[in-house]
C-alpha positions as a printed Julia matrix, in Angstrom:
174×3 Matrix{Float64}:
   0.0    0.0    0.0
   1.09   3.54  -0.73
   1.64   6.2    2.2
  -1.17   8.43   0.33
  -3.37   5.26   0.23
  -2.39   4.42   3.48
  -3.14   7.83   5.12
  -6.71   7.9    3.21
  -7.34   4.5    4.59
  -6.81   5.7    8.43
  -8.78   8.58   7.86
 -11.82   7.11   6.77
 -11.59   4.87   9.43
 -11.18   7.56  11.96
 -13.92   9.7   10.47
 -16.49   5.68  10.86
 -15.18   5.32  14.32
 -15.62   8.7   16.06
 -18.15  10.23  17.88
 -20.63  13.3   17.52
 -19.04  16.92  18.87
 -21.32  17.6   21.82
 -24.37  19.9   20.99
 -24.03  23.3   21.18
 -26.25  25.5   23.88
 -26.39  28.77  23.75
 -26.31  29.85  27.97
 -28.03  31.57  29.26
 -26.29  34.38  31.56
 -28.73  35.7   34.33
 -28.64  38.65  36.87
 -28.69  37.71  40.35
 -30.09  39.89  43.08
 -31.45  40.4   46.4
 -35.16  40.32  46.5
 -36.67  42.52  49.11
 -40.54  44.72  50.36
 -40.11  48.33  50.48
 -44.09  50.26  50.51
 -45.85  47.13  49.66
 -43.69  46.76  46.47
 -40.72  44.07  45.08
 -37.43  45.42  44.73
 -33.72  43.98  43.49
 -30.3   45.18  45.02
 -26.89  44.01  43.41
 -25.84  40.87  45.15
 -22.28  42.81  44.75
 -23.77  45.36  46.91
 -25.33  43.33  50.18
 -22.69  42.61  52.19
 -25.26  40.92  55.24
 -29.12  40.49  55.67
 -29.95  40.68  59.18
 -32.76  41.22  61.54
 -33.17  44.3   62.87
 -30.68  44.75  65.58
 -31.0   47.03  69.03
 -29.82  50.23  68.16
 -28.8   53.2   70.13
 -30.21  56.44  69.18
 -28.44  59.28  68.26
 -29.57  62.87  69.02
 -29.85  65.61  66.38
 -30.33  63.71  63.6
 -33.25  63.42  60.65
 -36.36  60.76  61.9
 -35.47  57.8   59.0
 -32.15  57.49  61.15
 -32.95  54.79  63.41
 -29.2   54.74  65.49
 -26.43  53.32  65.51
 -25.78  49.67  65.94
 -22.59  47.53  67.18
 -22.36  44.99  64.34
 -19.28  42.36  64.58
 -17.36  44.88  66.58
 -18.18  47.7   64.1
 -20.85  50.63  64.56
 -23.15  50.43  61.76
 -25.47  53.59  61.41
 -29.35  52.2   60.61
 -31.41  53.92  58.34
 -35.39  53.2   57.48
 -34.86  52.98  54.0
 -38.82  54.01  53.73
 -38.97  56.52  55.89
 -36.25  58.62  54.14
 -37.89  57.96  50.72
 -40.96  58.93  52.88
 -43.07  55.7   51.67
 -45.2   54.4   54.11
 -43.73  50.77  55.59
 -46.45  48.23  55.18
 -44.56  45.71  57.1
 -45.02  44.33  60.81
 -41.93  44.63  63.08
 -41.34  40.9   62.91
 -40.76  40.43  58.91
 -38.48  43.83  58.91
 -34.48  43.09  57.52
 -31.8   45.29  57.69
 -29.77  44.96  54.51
 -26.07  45.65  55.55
 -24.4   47.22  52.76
 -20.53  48.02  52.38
 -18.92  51.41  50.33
 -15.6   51.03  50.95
 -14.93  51.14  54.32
 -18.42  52.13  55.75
 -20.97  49.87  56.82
 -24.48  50.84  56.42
 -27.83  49.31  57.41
 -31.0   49.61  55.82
 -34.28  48.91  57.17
 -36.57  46.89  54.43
 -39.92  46.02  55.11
 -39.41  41.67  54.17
 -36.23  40.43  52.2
 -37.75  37.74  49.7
 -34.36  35.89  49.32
 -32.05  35.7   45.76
 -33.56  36.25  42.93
 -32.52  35.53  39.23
 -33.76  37.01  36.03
 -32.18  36.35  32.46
 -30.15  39.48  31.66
 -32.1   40.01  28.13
 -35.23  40.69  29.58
 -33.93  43.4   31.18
 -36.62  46.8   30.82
 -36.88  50.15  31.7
 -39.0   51.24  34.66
 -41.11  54.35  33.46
 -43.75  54.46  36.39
 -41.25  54.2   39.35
 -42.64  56.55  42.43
 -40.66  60.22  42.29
 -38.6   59.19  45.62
 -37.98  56.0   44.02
 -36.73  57.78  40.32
 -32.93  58.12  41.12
 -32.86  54.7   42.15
 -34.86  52.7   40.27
 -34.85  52.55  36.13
 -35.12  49.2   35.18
 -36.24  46.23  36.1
 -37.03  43.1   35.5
 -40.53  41.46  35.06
 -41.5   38.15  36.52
 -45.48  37.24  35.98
 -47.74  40.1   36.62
 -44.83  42.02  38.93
 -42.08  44.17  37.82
 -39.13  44.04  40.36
 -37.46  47.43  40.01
 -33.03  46.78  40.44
 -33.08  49.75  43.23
 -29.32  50.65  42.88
 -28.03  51.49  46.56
 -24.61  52.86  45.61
 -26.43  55.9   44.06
 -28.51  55.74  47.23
 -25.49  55.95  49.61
 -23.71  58.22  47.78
 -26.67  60.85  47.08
 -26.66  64.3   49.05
 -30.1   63.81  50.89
 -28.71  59.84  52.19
 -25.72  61.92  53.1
 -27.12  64.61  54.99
 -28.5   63.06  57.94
 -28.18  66.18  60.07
 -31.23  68.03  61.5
């Protein structure tokens, strides 16, 4: 036999003898968030951007200081200012004491907590179904412009770095 022969020979036998390449899926990539209850309504934040979820702990007032601000709290050996996230959007909490979470969330250094009315676990959407939220409440505006529809509800992504880094979340002082 001749080396071309030969070579065409173990080639068609290869090409009999092997198997299918494995079917190709497209993935899916999804956004992953908090869920949580603020006014009665379903809200996202980051999962990059929830450091803790924890129940509301005792805090210890502090004088001069706008109503939402709930105190200060010793968390882990760090004081953690608490904030009523409703309150200083001035919603009205529709929540009883008991299903009330304090979303811990971390810029840099600084510890915050804020008061939600019921955290609803993670939640995961597919990223291309993505929307923009047109109707969000005026408080809720600079927070809150898309979203991401499950069912009948639209779960606004409420971005808490703009929150925390926004003049009126900054100027707690009466």
């Amino acid at each position: 036999m001749k080396p071309f022969e030969l070579l065409s020979d173990i080639a068609a036998r290869s090409r009999r003898n092997a198997t299918d390449l494995p079917q190709q899926i497209e993935a899916v990539t999804y956004w992953r968030g908090v869920g949580f209850q603020l006014g009665g309504k379903e809200y996202l934040a980051d999962m990059g951007q929830v450091a803790e979820i924890l129940q509301p702990p005792r805090v210890t007032k502090v004088p001069g200081v706008r109503n939402w601000v709930l105190g200060v709290a010793n968390i882990r050996g760090r004081l953690v200012p608490v904030m009523d996230l409703a309150g200083m959007l001035g919603l009205v909490s529709k929540a009883s004491w008991r299903s009330r979470r304090v979303l811990v969330v971390e810029q840099g250094d600084f510890l915050t907590g804020l008061l939600v009315d019921a955290v609803l676990g993670m939640q995961q959407f597919p990223v291309d179904t993505m929307q923009a939220v047109e109707n969000a409440e005026s408080a809720l505006a600079p927070y809150v412009s898309v979203g991401f529809r499950r069912s009948d509800r639209l779960w606004g992504v409420f971005r808490i770095d703009e929150l925390v880094q926004s003049p009126e979340f900054l100027q707690i002082a009466v």
